[in-house]
N, C-alpha and C positions, 0 to 999 in steps of 0.2 A: 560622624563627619563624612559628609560625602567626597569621592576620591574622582577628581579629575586628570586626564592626562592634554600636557600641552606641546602642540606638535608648531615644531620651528621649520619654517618652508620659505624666511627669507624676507625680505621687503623694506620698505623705507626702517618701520619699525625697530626694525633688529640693523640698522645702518649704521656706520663708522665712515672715519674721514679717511682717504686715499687722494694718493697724487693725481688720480684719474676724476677724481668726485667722488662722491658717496656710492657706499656699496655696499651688502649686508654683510655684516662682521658679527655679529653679537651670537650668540648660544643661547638657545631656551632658558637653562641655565642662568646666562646673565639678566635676558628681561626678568625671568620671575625673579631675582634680587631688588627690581624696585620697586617691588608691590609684597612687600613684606606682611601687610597689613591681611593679606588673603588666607592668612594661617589660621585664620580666627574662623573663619567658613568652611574651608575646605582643604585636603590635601591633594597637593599637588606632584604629580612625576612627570617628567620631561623627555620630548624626544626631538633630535635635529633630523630630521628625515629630508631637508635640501636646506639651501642655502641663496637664493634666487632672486636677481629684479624679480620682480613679476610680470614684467616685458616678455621675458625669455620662459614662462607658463606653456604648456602646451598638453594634448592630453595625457600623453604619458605621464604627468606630472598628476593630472587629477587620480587617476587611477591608482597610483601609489598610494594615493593622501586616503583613498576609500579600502587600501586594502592594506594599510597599518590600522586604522581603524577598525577594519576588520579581524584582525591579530590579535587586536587589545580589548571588542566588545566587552567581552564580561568580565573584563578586571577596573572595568572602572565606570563610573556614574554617569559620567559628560567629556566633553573634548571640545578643544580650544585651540583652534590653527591660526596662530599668526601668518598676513601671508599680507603682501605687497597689496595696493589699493586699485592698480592700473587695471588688473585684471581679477579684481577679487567678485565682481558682480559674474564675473564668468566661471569661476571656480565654484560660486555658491549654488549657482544652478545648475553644474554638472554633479555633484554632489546628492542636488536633492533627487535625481536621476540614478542615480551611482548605489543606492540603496534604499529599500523602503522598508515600511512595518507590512505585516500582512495580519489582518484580523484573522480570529479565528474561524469566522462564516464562511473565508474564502480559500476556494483551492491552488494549490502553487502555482497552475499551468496559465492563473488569471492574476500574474506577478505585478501587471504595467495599472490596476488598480487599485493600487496601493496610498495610501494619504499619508500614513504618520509614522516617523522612528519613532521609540518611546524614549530614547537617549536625546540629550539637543548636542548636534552638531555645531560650536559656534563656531564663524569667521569673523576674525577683526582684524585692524593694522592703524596705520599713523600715518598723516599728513609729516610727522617731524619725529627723527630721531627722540629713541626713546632716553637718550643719555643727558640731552638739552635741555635747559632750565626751563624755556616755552616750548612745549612739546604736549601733544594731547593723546601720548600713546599710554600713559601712566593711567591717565583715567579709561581709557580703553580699551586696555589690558584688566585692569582693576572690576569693570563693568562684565568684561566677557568672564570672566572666572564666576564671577555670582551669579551671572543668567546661567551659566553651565552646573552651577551646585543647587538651583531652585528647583524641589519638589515639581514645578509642574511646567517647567523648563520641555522642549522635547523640539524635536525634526533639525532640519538644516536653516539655520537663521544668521544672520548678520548682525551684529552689535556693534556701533558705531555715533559716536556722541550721541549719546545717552538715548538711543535709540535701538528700540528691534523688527527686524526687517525679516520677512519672506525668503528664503533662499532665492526663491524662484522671481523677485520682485524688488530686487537693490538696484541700482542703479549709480552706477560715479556720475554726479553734478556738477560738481564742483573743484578742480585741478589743485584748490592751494588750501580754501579754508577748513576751517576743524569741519561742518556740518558736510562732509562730502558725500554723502548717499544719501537718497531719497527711495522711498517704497512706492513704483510706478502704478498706477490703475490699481492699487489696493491699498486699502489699511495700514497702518503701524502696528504691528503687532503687540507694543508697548515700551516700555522705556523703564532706564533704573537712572533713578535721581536720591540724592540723600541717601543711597545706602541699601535702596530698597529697591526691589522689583515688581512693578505697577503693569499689569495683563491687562489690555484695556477688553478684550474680549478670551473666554478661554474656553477651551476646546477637549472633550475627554480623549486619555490615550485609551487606545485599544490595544489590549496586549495581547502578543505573539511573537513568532519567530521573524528576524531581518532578513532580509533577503538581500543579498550582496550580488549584482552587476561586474561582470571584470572584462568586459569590449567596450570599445567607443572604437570611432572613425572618424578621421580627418579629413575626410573625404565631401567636405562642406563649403561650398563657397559663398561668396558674397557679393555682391553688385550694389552699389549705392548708384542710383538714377540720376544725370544731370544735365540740364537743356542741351541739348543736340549730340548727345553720347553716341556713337556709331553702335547698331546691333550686332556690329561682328567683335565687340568687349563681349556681350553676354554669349554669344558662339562659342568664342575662347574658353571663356570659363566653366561653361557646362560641359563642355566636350575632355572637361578634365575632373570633375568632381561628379559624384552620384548624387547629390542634389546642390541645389543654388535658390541661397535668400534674395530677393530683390527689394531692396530698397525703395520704394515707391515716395511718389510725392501724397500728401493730405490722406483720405483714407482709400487710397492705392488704385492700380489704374496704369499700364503699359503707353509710353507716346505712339502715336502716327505719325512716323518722319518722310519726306520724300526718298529719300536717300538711305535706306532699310529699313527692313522692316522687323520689329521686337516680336510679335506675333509669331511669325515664321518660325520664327530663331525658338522660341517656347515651343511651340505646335510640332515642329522636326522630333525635340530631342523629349519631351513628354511621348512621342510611339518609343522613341527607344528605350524607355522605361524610367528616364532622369525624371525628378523630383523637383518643382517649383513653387517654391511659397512666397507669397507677397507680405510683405512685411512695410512698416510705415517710417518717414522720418521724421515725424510727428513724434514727440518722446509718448505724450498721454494719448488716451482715449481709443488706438486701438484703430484696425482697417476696417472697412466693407465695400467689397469688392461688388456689391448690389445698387449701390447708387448712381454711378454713373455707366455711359455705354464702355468707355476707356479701361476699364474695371472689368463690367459684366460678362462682355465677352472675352476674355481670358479665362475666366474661370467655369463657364459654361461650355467652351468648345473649344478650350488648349487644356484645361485640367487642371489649373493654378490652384493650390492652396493657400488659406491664407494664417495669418499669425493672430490676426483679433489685438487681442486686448494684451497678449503677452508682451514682453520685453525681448528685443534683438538677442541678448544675452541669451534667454530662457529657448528663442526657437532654436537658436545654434545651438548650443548643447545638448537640448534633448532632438534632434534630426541626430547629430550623434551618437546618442544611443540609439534609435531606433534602429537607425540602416542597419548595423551589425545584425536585428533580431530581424530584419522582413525590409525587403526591396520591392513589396506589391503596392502598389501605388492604393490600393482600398485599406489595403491593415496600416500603409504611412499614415494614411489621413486619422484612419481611427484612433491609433496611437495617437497623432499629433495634437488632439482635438481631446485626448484623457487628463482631466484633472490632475497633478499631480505636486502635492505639495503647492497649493493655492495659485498654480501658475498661468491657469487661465478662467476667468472667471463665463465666457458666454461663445458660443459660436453661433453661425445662421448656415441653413441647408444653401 
């Protein structure tokens, strides 16, 4: 029987009633009492390692979750973090960053291409207390324990109504109903219904040593674009973070205002060695920054990177890892532009 450990970090899931409103109350401990029925699959041990909205997530928080994880590799098969919904598409992707598999073709010093843990990392949670009569965290919980004990189970993925997701390619949809993640510009990786775990496509591990990550930087900002934004917001924020996502409209592209200029503002702080990625508010299908003039010249003659096809989530956490290992704006891009864990499927020179 394979042995999973299930790591309690907080969230609606694990919530109780307070004078203030719901708050997590519950102990790993108490979720696995209502999925009794998991004894049959696998064995399970528990650990509360926070207790947290997932509002109040931050890196410090992912790092922990990778370096208990870390602690426990070889005592057990799989792992299963309960954690809030708010910010769980942002945990799954710091995560699939946080550690990788390394084949054994490859030498350690070439760590950032890496594709696959051979252990699966699952993240799940709950729209509704797990304690509640209509609550879709029992099947949830119930779901993530059997993806985490299948044979060919492996990397950082999301299970969530009867769904399995990409680390690197979840997304919150949905604020209230059970179906609240969606797998962005990629595949489902498959689903467990009746009991069973259905691999709509599957993938060999390649076995070797993990390689375990312990920096991240918070040192990442963000700008979302909105008709007539003044370019001294993006000044602001670049002049305090070592890179900045920009938000872009359709598949991306800086305004021409009378009244500042975004250009500028990019083209200054790209010599001083800041980091610009354009990123889309488009959920699907991803930037290019080739199509229009508003686009092209940015990223030909101020330096802008762009995010493609990834998810907001996926560029912000992995810009986070990067910077800690390289602030040269040629090995950012390369990194940024590295497969990793299904997170980007195409870029254009």
């Amino acid at each position: 029987m394979r042995k999973i450990l299930l790591i309690g970090t907080g969230g609606t899931i694990a919530c109780g009633h307070s004078d203030d409103g719901l708050k997590p109350l519950l102990t790993p401990e108490q979720l696995l009492s209502y999925v009794q029925d998991s004894k049959e699959f696998c064995e399970t041990d528990t650990i509360q390692l926070m207790n947290l909205d997932s509002t109040n997530i931050e890196p410090k928080h992912w790092l922990a979750m990778a370096a208990c994880i870390e602690a426990h590799y070889d005592e057990y098969d799989g792992f299963v973090i309960c954690h809030g919904t708010d910010t769980m598409a942002f945990t799954a992707a710091a995560l699939s960053f946080l550690y990788f598999h390394f084949p054994k073709t490859r030498p350690a010093a070439l760590s950032y291409l890496i594709q696959h843990s051979p252990k699966p990392i699952v993240i799940t949670g709950a729209q509704h207390p797990i304690d509640l009569e209509d609550t879709d965290a029992r099947v949830n919980l119930m779901d993530s324990l059997r993806f985490a004990a299948s044979e060919k189970a492996h990397d950082v993925c999301v299970v969530f109504d009867g769904k399995i997701i990409a680390g690197t390619r979840a997304k919150k949809e949905h604020s209230k109903s059970y179906n609240a993640f969606a797998s962005v510009n990629y595949p489902y990786l498959g689903m467990i219904s009746d009991g069973r775990v259905i691999l709509y496509f599957e993938e060999p591990k390649e076995m070797g040593p993990v390689q375990f990550y312990h920096d991240m930087t918070a040192s990442v900002g963000l700008v979302k674009l909105v008709p007539s934004m003044p370019a001294d917001i993006l000044d602001y924020v670049a002049g305090r973070c070592d890179a900045v996502i920009i938000e872009a409209y359709g598949v991306g592209g800086l305004p021409v205002y009378e009244h500042g200029s975004f250009f500028d503002v990019v083209h200054k702080w790209t010599r001083e060695g800041k980091v610009f990625v354009m990123a889309t508010q488009v959920a699907r299908e991803g930037s290019n920054l080739a199509v229009y003039e508003v686009g092209k010249k940015v990223k030909e003659e101020a330096g802008v990177m762009e995010a493609y096809d990834m998810t907001l989530e996926a560029v912000l956490t992995k810009l986070m890892w990067i910077l800690p290992q390289t602030k040269d704006a040629g090995q950012v891009k390369r990194l940024l532009g590295q497969c990793i864990n299904r997170d980007i499927l195409w870029t254009r020179k």
